[in-house]
mmCIF entry with sequence, helices, sheets and N, C-alpha, C, O atoms, coordinates in Angstrom:
data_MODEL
# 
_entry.id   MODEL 
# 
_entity.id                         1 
_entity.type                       polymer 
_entity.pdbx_number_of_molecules   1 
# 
_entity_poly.entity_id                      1 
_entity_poly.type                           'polypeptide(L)' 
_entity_poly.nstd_linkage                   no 
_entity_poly.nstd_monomer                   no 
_entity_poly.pdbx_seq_one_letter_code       
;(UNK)(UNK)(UNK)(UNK)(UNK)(UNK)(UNK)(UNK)(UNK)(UNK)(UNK)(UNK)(UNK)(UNK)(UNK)(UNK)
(UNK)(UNK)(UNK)(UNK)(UNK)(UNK)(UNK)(UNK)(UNK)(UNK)(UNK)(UNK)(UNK)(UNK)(UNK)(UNK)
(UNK)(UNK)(UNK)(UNK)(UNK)(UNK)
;
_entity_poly.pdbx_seq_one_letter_code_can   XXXXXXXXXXXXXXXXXXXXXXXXXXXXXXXXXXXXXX 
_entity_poly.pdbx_strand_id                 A 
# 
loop_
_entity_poly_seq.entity_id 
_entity_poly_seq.num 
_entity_poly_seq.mon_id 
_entity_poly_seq.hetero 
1 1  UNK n 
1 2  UNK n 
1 3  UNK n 
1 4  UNK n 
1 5  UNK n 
1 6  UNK n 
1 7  UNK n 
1 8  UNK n 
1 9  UNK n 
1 10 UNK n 
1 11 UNK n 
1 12 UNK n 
1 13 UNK n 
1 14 UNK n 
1 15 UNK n 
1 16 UNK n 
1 17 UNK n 
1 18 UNK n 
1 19 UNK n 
1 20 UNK n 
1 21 UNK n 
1 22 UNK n 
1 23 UNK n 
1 24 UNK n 
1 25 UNK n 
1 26 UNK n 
1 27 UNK n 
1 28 UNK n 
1 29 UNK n 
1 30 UNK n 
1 31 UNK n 
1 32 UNK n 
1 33 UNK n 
1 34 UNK n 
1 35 UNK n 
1 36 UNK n 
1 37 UNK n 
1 38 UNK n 
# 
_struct_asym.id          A 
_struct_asym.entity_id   1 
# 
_struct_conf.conf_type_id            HELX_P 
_struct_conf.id                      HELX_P1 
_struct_conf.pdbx_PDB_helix_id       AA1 
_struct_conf.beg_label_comp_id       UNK 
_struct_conf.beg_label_asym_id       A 
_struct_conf.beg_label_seq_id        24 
_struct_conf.pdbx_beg_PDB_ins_code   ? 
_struct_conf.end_label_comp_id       UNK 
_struct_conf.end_label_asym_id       A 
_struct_conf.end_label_seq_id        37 
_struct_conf.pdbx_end_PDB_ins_code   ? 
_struct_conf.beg_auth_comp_id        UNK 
_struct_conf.beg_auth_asym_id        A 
_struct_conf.beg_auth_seq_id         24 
_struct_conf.end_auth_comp_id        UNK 
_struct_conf.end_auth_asym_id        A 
_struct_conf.end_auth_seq_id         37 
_struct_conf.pdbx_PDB_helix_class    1 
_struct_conf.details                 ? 
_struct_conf.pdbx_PDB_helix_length   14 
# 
_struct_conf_type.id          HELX_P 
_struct_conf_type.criteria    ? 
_struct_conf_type.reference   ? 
# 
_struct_sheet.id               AA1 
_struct_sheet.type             ? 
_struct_sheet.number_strands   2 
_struct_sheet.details          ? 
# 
_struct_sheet_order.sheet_id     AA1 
_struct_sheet_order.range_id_1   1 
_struct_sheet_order.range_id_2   2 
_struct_sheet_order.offset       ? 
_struct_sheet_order.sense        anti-parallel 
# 
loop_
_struct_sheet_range.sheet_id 
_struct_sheet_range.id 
_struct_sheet_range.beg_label_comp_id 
_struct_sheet_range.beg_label_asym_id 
_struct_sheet_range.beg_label_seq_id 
_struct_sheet_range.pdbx_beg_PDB_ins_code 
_struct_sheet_range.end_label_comp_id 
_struct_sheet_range.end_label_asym_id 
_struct_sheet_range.end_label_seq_id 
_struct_sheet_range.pdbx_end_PDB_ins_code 
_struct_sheet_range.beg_auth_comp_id 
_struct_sheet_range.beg_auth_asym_id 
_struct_sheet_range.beg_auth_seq_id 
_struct_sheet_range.end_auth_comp_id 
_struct_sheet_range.end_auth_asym_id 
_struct_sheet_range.end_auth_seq_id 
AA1 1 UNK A 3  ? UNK A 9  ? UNK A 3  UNK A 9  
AA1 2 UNK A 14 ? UNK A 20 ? UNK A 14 UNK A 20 
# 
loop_
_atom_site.group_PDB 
_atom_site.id 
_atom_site.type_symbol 
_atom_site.label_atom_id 
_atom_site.label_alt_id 
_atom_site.label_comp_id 
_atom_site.label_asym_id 
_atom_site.label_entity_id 
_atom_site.label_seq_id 
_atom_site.pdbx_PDB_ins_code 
_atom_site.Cartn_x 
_atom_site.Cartn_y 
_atom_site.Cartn_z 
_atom_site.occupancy 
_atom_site.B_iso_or_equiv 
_atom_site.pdbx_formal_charge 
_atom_site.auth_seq_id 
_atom_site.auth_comp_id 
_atom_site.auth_asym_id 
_atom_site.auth_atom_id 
_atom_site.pdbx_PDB_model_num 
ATOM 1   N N  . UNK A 1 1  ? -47.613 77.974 -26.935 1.00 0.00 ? 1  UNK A N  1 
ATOM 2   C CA . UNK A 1 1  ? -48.307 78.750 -25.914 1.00 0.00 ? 1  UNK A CA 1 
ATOM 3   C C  . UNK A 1 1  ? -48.077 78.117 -24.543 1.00 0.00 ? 1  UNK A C  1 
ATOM 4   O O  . UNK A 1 1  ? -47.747 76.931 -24.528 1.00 0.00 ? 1  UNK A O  1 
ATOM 5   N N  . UNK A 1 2  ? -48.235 78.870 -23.223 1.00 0.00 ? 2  UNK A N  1 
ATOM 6   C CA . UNK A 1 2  ? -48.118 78.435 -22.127 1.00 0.00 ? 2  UNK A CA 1 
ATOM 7   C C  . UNK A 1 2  ? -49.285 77.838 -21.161 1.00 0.00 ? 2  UNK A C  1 
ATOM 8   O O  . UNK A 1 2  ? -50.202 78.575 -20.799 1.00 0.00 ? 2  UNK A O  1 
ATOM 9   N N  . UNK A 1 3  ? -49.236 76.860 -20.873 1.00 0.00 ? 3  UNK A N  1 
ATOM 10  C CA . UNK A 1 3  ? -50.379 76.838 -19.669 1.00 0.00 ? 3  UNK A CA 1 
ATOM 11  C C  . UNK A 1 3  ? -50.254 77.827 -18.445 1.00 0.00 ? 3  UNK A C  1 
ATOM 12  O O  . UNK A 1 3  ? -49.162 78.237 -18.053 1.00 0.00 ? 3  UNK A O  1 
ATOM 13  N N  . UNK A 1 4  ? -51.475 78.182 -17.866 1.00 0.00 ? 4  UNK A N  1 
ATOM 14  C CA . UNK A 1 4  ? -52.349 78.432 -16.867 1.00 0.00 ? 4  UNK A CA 1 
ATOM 15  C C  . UNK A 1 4  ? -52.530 77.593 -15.809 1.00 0.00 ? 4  UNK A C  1 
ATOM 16  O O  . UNK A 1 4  ? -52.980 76.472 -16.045 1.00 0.00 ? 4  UNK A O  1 
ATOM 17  N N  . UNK A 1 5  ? -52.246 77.940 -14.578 1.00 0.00 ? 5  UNK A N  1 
ATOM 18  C CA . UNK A 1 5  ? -53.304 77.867 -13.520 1.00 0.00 ? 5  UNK A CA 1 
ATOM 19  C C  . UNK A 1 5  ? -54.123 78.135 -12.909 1.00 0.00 ? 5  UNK A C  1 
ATOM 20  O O  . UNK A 1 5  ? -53.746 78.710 -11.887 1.00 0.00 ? 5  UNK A O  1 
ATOM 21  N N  . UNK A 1 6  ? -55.641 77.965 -13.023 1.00 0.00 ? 6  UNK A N  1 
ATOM 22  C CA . UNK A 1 6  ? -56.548 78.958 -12.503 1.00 0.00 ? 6  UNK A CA 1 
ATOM 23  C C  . UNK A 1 6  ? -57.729 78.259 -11.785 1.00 0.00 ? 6  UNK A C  1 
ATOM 24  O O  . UNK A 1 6  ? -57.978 77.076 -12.018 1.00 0.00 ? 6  UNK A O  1 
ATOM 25  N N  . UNK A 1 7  ? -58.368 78.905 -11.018 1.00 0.00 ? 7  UNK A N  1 
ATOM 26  C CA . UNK A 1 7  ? -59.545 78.189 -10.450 1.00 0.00 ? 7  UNK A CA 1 
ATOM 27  C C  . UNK A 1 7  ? -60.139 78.429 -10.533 1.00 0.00 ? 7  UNK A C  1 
ATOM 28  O O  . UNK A 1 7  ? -60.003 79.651 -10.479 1.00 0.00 ? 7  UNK A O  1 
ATOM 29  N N  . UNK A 1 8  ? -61.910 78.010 -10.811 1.00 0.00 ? 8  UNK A N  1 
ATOM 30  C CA . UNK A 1 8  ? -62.669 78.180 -11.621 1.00 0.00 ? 8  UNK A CA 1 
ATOM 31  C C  . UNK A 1 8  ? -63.920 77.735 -10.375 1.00 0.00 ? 8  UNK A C  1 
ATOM 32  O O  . UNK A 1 8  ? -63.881 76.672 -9.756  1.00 0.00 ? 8  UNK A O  1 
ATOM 33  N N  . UNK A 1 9  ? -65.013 78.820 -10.189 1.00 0.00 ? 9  UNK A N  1 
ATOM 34  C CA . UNK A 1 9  ? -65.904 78.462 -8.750  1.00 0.00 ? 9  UNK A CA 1 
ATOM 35  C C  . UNK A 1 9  ? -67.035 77.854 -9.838  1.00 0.00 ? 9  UNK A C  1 
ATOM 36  O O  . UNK A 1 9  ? -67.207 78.414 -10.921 1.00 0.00 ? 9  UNK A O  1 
ATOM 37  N N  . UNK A 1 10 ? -67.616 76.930 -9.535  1.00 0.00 ? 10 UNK A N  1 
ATOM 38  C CA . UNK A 1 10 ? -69.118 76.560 -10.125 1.00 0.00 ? 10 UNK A CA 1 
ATOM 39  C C  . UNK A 1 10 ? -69.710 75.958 -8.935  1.00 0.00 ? 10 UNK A C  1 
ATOM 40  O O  . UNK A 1 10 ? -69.152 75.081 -8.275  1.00 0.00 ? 10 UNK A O  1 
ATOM 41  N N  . UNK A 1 11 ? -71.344 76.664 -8.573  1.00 0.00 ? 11 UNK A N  1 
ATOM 42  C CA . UNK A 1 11 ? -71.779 76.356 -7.499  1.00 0.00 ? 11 UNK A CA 1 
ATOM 43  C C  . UNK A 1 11 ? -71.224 76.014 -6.125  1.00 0.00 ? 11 UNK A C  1 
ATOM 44  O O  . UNK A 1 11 ? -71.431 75.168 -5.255  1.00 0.00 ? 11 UNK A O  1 
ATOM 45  N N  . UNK A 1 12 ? -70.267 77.261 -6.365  1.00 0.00 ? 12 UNK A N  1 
ATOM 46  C CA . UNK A 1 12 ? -69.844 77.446 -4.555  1.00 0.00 ? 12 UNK A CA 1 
ATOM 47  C C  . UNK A 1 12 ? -68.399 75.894 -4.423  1.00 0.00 ? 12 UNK A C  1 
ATOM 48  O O  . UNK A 1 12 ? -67.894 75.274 -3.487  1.00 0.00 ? 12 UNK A O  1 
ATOM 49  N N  . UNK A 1 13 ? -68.325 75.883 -5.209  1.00 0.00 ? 13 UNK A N  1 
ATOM 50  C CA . UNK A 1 13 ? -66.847 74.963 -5.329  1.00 0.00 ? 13 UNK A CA 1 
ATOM 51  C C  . UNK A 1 13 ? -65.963 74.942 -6.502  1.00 0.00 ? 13 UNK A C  1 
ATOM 52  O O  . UNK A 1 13 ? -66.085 74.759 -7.713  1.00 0.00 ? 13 UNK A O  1 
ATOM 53  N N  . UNK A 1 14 ? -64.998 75.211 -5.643  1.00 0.00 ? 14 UNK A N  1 
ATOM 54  C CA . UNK A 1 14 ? -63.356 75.471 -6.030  1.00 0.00 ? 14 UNK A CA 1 
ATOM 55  C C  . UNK A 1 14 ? -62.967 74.483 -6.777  1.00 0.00 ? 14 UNK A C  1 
ATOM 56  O O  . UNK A 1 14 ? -62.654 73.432 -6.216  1.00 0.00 ? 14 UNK A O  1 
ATOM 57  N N  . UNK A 1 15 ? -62.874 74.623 -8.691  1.00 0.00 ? 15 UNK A N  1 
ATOM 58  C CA . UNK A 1 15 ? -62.088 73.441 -9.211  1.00 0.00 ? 15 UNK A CA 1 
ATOM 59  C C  . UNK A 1 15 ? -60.694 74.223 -9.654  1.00 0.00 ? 15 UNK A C  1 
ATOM 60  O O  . UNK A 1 15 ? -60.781 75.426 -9.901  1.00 0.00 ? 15 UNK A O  1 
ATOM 61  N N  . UNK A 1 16 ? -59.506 73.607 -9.749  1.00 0.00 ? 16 UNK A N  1 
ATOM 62  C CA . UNK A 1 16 ? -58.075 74.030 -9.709  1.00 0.00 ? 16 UNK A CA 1 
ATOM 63  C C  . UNK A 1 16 ? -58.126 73.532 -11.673 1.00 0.00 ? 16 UNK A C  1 
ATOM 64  O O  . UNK A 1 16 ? -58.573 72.486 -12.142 1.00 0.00 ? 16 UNK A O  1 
ATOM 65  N N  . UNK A 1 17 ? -57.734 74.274 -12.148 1.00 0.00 ? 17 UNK A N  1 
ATOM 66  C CA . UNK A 1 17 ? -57.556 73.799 -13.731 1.00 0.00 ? 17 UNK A CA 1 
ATOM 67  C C  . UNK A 1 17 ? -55.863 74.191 -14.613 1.00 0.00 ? 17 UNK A C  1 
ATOM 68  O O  . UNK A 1 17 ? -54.986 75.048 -14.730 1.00 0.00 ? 17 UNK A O  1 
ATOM 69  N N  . UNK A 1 18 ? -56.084 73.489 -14.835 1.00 0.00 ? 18 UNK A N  1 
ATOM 70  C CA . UNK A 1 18 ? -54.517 74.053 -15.492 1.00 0.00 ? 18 UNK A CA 1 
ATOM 71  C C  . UNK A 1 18 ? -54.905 73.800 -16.972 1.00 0.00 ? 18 UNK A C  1 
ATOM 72  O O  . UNK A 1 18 ? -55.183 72.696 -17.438 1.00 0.00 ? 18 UNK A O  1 
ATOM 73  N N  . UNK A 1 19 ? -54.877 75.412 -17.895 1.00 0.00 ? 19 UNK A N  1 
ATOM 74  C CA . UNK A 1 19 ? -55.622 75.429 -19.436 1.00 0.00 ? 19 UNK A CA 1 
ATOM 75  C C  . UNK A 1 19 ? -54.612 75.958 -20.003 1.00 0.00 ? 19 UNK A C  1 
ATOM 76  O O  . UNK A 1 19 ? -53.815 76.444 -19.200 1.00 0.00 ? 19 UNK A O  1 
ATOM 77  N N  . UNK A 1 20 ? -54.295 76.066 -21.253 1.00 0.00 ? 20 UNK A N  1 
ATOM 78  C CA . UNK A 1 20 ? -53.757 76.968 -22.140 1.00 0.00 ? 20 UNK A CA 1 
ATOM 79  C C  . UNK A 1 20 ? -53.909 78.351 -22.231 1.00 0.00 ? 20 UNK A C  1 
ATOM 80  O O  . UNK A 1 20 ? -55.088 78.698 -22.166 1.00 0.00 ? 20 UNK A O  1 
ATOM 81  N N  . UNK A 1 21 ? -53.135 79.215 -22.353 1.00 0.00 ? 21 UNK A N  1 
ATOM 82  C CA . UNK A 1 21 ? -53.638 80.678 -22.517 1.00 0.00 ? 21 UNK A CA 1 
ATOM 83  C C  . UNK A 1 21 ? -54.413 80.952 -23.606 1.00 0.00 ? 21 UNK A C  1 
ATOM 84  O O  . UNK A 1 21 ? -54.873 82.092 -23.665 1.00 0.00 ? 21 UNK A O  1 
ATOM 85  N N  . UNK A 1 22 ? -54.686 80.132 -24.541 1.00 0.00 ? 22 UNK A N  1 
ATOM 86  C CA . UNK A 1 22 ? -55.620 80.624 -25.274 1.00 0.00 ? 22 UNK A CA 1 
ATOM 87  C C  . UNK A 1 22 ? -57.290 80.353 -25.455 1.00 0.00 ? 22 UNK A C  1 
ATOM 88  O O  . UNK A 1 22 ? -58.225 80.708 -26.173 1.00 0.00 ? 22 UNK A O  1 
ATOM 89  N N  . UNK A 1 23 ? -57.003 79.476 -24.301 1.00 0.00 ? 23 UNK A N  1 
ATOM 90  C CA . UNK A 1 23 ? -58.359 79.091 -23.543 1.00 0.00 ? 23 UNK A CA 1 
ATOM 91  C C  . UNK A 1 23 ? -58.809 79.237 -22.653 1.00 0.00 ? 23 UNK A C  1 
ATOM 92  O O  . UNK A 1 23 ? -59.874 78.987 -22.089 1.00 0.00 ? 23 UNK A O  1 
ATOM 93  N N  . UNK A 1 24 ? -57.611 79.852 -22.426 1.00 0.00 ? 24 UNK A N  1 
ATOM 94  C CA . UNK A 1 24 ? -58.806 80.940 -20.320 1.00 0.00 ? 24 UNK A CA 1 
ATOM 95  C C  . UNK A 1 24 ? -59.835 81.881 -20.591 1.00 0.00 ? 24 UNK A C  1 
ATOM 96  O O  . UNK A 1 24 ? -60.528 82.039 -19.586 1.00 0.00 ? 24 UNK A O  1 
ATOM 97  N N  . UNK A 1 25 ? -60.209 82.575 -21.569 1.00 0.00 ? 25 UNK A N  1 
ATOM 98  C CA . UNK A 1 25 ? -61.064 83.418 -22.206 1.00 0.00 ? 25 UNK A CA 1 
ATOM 99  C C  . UNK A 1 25 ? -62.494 82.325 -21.529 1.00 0.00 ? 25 UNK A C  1 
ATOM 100 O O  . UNK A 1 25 ? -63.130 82.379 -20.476 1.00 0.00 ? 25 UNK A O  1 
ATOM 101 N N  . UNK A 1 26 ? -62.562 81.283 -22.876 1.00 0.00 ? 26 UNK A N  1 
ATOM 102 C CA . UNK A 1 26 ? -63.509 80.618 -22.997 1.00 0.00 ? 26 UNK A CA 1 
ATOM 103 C C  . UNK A 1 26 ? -64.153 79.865 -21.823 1.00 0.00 ? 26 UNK A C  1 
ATOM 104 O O  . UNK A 1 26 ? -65.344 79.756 -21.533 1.00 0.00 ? 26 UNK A O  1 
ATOM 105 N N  . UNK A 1 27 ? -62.637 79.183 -20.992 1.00 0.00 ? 27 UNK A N  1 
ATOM 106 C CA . UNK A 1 27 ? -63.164 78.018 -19.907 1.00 0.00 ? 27 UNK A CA 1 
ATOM 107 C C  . UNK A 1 27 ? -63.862 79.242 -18.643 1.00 0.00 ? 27 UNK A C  1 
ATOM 108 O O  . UNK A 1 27 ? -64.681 78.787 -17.844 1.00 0.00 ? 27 UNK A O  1 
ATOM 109 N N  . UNK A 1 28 ? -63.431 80.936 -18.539 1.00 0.00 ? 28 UNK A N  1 
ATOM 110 C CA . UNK A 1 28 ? -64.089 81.553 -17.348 1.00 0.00 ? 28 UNK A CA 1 
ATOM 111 C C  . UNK A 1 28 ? -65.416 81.747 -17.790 1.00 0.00 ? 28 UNK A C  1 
ATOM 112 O O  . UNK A 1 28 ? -66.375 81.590 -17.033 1.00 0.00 ? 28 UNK A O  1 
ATOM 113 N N  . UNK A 1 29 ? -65.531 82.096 -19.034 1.00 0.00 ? 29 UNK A N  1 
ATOM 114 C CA . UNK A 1 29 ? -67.172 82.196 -19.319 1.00 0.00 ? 29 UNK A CA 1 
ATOM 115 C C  . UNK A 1 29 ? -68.089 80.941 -19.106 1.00 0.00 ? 29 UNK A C  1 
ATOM 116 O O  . UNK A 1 29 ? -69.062 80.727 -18.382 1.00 0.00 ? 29 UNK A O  1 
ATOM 117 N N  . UNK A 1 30 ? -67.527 80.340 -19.846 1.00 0.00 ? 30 UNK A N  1 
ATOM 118 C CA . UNK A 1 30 ? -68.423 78.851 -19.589 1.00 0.00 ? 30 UNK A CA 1 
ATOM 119 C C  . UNK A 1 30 ? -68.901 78.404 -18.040 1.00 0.00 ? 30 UNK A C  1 
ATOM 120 O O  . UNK A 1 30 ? -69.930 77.858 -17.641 1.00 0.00 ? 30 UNK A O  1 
ATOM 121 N N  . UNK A 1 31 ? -67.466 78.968 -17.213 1.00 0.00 ? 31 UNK A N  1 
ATOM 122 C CA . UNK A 1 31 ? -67.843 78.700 -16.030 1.00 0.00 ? 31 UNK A CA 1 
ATOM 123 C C  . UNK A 1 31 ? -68.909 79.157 -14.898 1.00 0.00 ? 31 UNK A C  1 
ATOM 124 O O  . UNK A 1 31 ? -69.399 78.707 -13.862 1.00 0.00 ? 31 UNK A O  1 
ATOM 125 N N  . UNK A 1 32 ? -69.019 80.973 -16.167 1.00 0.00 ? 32 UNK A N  1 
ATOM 126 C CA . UNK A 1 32 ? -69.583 82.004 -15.374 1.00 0.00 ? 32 UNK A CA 1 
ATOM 127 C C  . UNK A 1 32 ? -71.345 81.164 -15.497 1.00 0.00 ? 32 UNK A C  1 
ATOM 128 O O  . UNK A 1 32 ? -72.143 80.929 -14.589 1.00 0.00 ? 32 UNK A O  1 
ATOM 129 N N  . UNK A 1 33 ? -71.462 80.865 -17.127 1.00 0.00 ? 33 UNK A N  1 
ATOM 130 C CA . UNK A 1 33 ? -72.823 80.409 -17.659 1.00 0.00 ? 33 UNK A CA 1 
ATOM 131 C C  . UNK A 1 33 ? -73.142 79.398 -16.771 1.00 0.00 ? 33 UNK A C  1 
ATOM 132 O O  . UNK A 1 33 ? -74.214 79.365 -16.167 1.00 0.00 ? 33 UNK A O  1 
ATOM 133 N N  . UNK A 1 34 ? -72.030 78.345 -16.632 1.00 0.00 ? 34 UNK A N  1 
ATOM 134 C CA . UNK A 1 34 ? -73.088 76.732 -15.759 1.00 0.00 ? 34 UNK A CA 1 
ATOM 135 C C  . UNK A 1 34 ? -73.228 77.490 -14.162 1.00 0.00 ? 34 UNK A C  1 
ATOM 136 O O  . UNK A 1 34 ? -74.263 77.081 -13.636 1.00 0.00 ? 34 UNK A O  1 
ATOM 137 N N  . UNK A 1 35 ? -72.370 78.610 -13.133 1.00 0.00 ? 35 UNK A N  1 
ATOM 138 C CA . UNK A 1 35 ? -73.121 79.099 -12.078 1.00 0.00 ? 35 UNK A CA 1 
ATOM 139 C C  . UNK A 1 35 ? -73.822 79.469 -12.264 1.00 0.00 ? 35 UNK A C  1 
ATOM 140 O O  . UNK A 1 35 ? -74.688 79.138 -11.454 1.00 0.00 ? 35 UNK A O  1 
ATOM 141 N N  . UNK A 1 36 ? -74.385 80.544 -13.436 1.00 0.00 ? 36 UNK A N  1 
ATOM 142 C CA . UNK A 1 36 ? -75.829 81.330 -13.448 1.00 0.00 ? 36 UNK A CA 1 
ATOM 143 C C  . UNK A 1 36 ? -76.897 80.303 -13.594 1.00 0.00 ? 36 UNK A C  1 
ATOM 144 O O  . UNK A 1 36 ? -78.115 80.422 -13.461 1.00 0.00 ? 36 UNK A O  1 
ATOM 145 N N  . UNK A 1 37 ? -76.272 79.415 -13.855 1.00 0.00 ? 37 UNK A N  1 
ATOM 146 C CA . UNK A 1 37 ? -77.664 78.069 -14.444 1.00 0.00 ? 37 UNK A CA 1 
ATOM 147 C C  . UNK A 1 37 ? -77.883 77.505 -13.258 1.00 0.00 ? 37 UNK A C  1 
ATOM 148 O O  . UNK A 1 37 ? -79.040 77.541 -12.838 1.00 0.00 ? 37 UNK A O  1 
ATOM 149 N N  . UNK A 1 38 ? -77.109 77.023 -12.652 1.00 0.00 ? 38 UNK A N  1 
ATOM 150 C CA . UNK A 1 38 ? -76.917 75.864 -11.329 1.00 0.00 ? 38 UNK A CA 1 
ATOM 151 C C  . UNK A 1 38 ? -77.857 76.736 -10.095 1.00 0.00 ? 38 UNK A C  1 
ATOM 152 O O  . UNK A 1 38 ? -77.987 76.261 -8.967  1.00 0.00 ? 38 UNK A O  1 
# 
């Protein structure tokens, strides 16, 4: 599989990630859950 580059906002800051495609699903949700929390 290929990596990804993507950036991912949690509390109003920009992290740069480089994931697997079969884990960009998971790492945007997770990301969506810790902003709704934060």
């Amino acid at each position: 599989m290929g990596e990804l580059s993507i950036k991912i906002t949690v509390a109003q800051r920009v992290y740069p990630l480089v994931v697997d495609e079969t884990e960009e699903e998971n790492i945007r949700k997770a990301a969506k859950l810790l902003d709704g929390i934060i």
